[in-house]
C-alpha positions in Angstrom: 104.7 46.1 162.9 102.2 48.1 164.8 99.9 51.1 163.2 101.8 53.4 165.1 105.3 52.0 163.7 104.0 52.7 159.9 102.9 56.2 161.0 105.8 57.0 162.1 107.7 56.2 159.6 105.3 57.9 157.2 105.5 60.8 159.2 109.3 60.9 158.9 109.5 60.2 155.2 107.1 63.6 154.7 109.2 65.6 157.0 112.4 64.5 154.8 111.0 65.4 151.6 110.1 68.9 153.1 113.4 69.2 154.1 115.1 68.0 151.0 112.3 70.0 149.0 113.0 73.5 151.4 116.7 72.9 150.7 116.4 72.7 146.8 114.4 76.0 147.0 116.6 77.9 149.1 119.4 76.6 147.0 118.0 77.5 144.1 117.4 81.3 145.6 120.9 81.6 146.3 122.0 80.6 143.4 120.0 83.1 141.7 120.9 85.8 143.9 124.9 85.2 143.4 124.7 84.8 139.6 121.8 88.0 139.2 123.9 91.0 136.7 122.0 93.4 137.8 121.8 96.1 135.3 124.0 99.7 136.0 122.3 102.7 137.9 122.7 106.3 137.2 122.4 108.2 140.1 123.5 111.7 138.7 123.3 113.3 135.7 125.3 114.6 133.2 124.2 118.1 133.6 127.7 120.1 134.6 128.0 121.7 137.9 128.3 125.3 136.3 124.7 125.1 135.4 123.5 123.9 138.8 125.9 126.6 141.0 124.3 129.4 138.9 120.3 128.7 140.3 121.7 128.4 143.5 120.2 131.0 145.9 123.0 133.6 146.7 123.7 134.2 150.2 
């Protein structure tokens, strides 16, 4: 076995735990995305349309 043999096999053994390491993040960001309950938004308010057509400007 040469020096150049061990280093690449090194080299190969880092670049798989990156990938299985990038995978388990990513997986782990999806996973958190699909299963998020995001709480509800109120876009409008309760205030009845009455109230709002009466401060419009008249024409």
């Amino acid at each position: 076995m040469k020096l150049t043999d061990s280093k690449f096999k090194l080299e190969t053994a880092l670049l798989n735990g990156l990938f299985v390491v990038c995978m388990v993040i990513c997986g782990l960001f999806l996973a958190s995305m699909v299963t998020i309950k995001p709480a509800p938004v109120q876009l409008a308010s309760n205030a009845h349309t009455s109230a709002t057509v009466t401060h419009a400007p008249s024409a």
